[in-house]
C-alpha atoms as one frame of an Amber mdcrd trajectory, in Angstrom:
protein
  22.262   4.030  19.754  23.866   1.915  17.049  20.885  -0.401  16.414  18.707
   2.819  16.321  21.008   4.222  12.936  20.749   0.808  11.484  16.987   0.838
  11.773  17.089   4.625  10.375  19.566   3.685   7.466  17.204   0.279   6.777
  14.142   2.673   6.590  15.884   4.971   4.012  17.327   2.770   2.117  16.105
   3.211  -1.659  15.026  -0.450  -2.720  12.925  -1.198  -6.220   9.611  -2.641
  -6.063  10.731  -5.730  -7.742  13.580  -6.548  -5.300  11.000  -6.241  -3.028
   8.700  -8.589  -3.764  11.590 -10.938  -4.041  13.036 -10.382  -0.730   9.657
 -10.472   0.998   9.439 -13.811  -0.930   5.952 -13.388  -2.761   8.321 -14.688
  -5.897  10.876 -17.365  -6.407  13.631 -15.444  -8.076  13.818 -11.369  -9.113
  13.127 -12.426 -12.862   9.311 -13.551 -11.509   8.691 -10.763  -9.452   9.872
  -8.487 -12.251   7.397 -10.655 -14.925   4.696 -10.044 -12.236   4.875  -6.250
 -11.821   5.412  -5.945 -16.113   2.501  -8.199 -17.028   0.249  -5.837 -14.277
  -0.204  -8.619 -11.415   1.322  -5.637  -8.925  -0.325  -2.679  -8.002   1.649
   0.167  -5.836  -1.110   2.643  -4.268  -3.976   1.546  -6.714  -1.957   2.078
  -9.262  -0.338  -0.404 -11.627   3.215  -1.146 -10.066   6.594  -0.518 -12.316
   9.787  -2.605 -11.270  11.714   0.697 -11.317   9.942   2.305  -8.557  11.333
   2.631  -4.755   8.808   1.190  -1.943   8.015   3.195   0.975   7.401   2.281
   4.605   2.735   1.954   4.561   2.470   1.783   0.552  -0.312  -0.319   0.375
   0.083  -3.333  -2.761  -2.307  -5.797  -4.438  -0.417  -8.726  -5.788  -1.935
 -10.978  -7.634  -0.993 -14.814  -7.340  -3.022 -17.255  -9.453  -6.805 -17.399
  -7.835  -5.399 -15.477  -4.764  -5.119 -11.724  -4.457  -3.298 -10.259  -1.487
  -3.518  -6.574   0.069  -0.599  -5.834   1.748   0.510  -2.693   3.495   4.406
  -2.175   3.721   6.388  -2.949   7.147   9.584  -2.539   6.232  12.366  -2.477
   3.354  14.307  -4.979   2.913  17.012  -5.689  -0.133  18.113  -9.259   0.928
  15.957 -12.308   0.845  15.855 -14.103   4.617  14.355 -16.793   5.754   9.791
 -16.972   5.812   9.754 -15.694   9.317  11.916 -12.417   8.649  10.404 -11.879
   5.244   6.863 -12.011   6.849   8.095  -8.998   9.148   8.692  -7.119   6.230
   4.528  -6.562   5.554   0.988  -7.500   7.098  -1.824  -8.228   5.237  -4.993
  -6.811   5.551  -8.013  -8.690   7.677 -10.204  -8.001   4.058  -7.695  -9.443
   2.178  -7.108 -12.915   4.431 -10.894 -12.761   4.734 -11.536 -12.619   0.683
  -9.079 -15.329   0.191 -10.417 -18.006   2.843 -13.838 -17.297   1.298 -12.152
 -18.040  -2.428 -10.479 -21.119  -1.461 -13.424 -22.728   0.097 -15.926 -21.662
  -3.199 -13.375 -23.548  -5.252 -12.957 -26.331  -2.918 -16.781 -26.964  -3.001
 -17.152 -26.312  -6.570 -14.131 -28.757  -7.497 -16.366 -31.497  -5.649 -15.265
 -35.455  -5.897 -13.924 -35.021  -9.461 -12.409 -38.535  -9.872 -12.404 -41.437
  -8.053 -11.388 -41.758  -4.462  -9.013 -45.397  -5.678  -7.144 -47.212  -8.421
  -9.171 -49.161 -10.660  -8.848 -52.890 -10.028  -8.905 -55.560 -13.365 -12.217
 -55.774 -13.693 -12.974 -51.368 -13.876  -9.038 -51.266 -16.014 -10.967 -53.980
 -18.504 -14.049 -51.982 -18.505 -11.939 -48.821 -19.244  -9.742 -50.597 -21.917
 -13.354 -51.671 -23.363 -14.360 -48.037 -23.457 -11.601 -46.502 -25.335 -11.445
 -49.165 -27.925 -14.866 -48.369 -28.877
């Protein structure tokens, strides 16, 4: 009966979107997940997130994360950052959203292509380089 209130209380419990984010570790510290929802990266139901605003158990976010964006439909509320495995209890992502984001990261693999060389240069390619840039 006991672990039943706790998991009552934990569902009530009134925590900011911000915190969040933190907690559920999508951000290093509070002060980046609170950038991130400011500067628009966050949306709360389709709509652009504010760091004020309580989450609720199914809200459905889009976080933004360099290339990657990530749909992610609420679990549970949580105030204290755990370790990965408990923080990745706290909300699943969506099959679309893993799906969209293998299919990024492989474009930009294949457009990034052998960029530079696969060793060190030895003397003779350093002397050819030095060669080049005194020109």
């Amino acid at each position: 009966m006991n672990t039943q209130h706790q998991k009552e209380s934990q569902q009530d419990k009134k925590v900011r979107l911000d915190k969040w984010l933190w907690a559920a570790r999508f951000f290093k510290t509070r002060g980046a997940a609170k950038q991130a929802v400011e500067g628009g990266k966050v949306h709360y139901e389709g709509q652009r997130g504010k760091c004020s605003r309580n989450v609720e158990v199914g809200a459905q976010l889009i976080i933004r994360q360099g290339y990657e964006e990530k749909k992610v439909v609420i679990k549970a509320i949580s105030d204290q950052r755990r370790g990965a495995p408990e923080a990745q209890l706290l909300y699943q992502e969506t099959e679309e959203s893993i799906k969209l984001r293998e299919e990024g990261a492989a474009q930009r693999k294949a457009m990034r292509g052998n960029v530079g060389p696969d060793h060190r240069p030895n003397k003779k390619e350093r002397r050819k380089i030095m060669q080049f840039k005194d020109r």
